[in-house]
N, C-alpha and C positions, 0 to 999 in steps of 0.2 A: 613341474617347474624346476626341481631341483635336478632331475635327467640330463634337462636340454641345456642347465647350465655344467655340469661336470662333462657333456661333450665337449662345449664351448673350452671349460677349461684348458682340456685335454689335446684339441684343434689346437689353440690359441699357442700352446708350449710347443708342439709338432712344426706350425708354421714360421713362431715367430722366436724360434730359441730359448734364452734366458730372461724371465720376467720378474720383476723384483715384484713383494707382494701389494704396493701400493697401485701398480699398476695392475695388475689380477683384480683390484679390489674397483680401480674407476673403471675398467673392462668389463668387468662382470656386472656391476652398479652392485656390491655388496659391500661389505665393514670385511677390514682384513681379518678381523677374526673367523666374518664365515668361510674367505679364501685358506686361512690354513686346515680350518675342519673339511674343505672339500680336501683340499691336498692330500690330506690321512684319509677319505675316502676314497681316492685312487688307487692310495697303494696300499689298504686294505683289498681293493679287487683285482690287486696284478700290478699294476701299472708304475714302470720304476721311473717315481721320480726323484729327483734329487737334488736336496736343498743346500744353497749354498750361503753360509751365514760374510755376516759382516754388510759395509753400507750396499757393495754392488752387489749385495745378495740377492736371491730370493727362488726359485725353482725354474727347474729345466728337467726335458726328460735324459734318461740314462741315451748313452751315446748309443747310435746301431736302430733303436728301437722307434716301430712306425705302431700305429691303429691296424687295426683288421680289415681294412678298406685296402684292398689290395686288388689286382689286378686289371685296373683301366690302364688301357692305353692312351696316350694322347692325344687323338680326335675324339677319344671318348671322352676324356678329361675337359677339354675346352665345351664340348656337345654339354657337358651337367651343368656350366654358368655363362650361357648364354641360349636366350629363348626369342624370337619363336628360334628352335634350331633348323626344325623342317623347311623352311621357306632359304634357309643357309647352306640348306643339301648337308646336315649332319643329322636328318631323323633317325637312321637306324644307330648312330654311336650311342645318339641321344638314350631310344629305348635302352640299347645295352649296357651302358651307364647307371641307368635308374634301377636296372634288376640288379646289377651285383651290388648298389648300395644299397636294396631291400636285402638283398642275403645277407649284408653284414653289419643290419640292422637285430637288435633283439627283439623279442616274441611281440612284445608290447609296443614298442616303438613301429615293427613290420607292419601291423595294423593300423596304426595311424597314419603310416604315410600311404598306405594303400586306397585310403578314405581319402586321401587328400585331393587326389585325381575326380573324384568323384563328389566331390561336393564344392570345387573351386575348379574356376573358365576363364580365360584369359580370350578375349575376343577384342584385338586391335581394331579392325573396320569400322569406319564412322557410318552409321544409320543416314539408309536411300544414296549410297553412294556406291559406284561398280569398283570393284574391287583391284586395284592395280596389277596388274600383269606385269611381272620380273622374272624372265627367264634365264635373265643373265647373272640374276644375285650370286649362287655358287661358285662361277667363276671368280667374282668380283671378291665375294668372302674368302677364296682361298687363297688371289694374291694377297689377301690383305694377311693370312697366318702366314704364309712364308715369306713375307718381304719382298714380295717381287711387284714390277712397274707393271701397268695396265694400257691396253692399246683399244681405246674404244670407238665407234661411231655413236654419236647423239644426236638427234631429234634438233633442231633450234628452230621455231616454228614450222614454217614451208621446207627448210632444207634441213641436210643430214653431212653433221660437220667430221672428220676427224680426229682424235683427241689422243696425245701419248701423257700420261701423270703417275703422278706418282701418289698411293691412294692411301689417305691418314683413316680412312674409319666408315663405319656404315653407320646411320641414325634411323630409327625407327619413331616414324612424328606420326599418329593419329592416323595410324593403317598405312602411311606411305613412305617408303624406302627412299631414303640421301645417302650419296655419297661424298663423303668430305674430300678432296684433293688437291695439292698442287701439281700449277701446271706454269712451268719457266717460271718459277719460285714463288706463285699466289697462289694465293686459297682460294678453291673454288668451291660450289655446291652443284651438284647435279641430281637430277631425280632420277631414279636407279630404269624407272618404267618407259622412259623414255631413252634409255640405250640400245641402240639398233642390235648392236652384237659387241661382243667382252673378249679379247686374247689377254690373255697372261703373259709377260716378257719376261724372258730368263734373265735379264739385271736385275741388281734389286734395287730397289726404289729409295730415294734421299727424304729419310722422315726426319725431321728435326727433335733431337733428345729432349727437349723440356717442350713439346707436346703435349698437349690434354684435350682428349677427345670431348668429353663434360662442357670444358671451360670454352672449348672453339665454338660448339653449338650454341652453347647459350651467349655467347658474344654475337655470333651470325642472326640467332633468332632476334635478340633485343635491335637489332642493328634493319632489319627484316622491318619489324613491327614499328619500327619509328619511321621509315621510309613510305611506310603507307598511310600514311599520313590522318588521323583520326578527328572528327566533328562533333561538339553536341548539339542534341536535338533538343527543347524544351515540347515536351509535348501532356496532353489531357489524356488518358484512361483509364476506362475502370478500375477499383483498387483491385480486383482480383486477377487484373493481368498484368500488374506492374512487373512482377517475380519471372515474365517471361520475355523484360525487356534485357540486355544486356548490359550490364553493369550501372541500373538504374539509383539515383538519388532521388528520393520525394523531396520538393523543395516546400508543397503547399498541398498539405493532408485536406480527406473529403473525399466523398463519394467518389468523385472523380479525380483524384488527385493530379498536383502536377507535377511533371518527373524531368531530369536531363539524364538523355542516355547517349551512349558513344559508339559512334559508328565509325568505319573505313572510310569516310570520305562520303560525298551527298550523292551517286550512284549507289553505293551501299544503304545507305539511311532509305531512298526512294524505294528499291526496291524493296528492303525488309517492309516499311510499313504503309506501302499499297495495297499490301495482302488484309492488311486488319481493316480494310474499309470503313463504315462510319465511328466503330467501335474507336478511334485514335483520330483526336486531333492533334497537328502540328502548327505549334507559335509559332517556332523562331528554331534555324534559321529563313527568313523571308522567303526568299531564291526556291524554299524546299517545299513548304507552305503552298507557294501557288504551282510548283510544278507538279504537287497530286493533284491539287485541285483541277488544273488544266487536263489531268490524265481522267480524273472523273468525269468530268464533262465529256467527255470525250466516248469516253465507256456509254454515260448516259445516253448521249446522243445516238450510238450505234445500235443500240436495244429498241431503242423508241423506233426506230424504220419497221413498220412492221411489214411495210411495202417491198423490203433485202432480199431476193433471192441466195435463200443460202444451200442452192445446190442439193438440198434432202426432201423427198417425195413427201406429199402431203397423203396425210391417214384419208382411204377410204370415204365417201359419202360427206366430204366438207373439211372446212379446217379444225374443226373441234373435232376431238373423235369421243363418241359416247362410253362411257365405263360398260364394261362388259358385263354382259345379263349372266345372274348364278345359273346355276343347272333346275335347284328347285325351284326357281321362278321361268323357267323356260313352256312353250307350251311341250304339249306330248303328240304324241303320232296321229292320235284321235283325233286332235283337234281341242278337245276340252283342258281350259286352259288350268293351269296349276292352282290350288284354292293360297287366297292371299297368307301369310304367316302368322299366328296366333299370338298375339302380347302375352309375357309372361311378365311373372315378376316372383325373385327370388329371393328370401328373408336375409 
């Protein structure tokens, strides 16, 4: 614990200058007293730092002087914080980045970050879903480090439009690739899997300075999510399936309680709970209510034909087909047939 904070320390004076020790102390979540006892454990190990008294006082390191973290280069440097990198076309900096910060890791700390790969999985892909194809992200990720405009072809349903923008960010939402841009000065979203093909334009591209990649997203999602407009359902199920309704409220506890849960709109609600068949009744809304109902009848009626040709060959010797005789009860080549199986019974 105390390690990974005199890193922090140590980081924190390297990146951010002069730190007075009350901010050492809310940075670190400690009492200033333990920031000066770290302070003297630094430069007990080497590490010149140097304290500057009075109110705009408080520590900075000696001028000139860096960590032992040395030699990344600059695609390596971006490849260490930012993940997945591979899918960004910086796996290899990525690897080479991770080894020289294990080398200039100590014995004790080498070990645990070497564990770490191995006992922690980052897997984006959302479950039974094919996994989006982006061939073009690389390009797209490295006009986005050098500041250069983007000249794309996109997907818009049936046709394949042309697009010149200018490209503020990449988002990684639930396995699938956005890219944020404007285009003749609006903010656009595109989904990266749907770009036909990606050039890089030697301009560079007009990003606006008080930009924020965080703050656009989550404006576009909420913005997203309100336009789809959401329903509740009041509906009957067993208490042990409530947990698997989505953002369910019990209104009226019991075996079968009753719940309001909130869907996309009444195609979203229909489909989710046609699937739970008699297991879930739906109140209210009305309109929802009878259009499963209608679909079960429906179901009903099609099973009940027994008379339907569905096109699949009927088993051998009639429409039942008999369970298949064991081998011990079969007769034998003699003719004499197998003797019947002895009751046992065991204690």
């Amino acid at each position: 614990m105390r390690a990974s904070r005199l890193v922090t320390f140590l980081l924190s004076l390297q990146t951010r200058g002069q730190l007075t020790v009350a901010e050492l102390a809310e940075l670190l979540d400690v009492s200033e007293r333990t920031v000066q006892r770290d302070a003297h454990a630094l430069v007990e190990a080497g590490v010149p730092i140097v304290s500057a008294r009075g109110p705009a006082g408080g520590y900075r390191l000696d001028r000139g002087y860096r960590t032992k973290l040395t030699g990344l280069d600059v695609s390596e440097a971006e490849a260490l914080f930012v993940s997945p990198a591979a899918e960004l076309g910086l796996g290899r900096e990525l690897a080479a980045a991770r080894l020289k910060l294990l080398a200039s890791l100590p014995a004790d700390l080498q070990e645990r970050a070497s564990r770490a790969s191995q006992l922690f999985h980052l897997d984006t892909r959302g479950w039974f879903r094919e996994e989006d194809r982006v061939p073009h992200l690389p390009v797209i990720a490295g006009a986005l480090w050098r500041g250069c405009r983007l000249e794309i072809r996109y997907r818009e349903r049936a046709t394949v439009v042309s697009r010149r923008l200018d490209p503020l960010g990449l988002v990684l939402k639930a396995g699938v690739w956005y890219l944020l841009a404007e285009r003749r000065g609006e903010e656009r979203v595109y989904r990266v899997s749907r770009i036909v093909s990606a050039r890089e334009r030697p301009e560079a591209c007009a990003r606006p300075g008080d930009f924020d990649l965080a703050t656009a997203w989550a404006r576009r999602s909420e913005a997203f999510e309100r336009s789809r407009g959401h329903i509740e359902v009041t509906l009957r199920v067993p208490r042990q399936s409530v947990r698997y309704l989505r953002a369910a409220e019990v209104v009226e506890d019991g075996e079968r309680p009753t719940v309001i849960a909130r869907y996309e709109g009444l195609e979203h609600a229909f489909h989710s709970l046609l699937g739970w068949g008699a297991q879930v009744e739906v109140l209210a809304p009305r309109a929802l209510r009878e259009r499963i109902a209608a679909s079960a009848n429906e179901t009903a009626a099609l099973y009940a034909d027994t008379s339907r040709d569905t096109g699949q060959p009927e088993p051998q010797g009639g429409t039942a087909s008999k369970p298949p005789v064991r081998a011990s009860e079969r007769s034998v080549s003699t003719g004499i047939a197998s003797p019947k199986p002895v009751a046992t019974s065991i204690a």
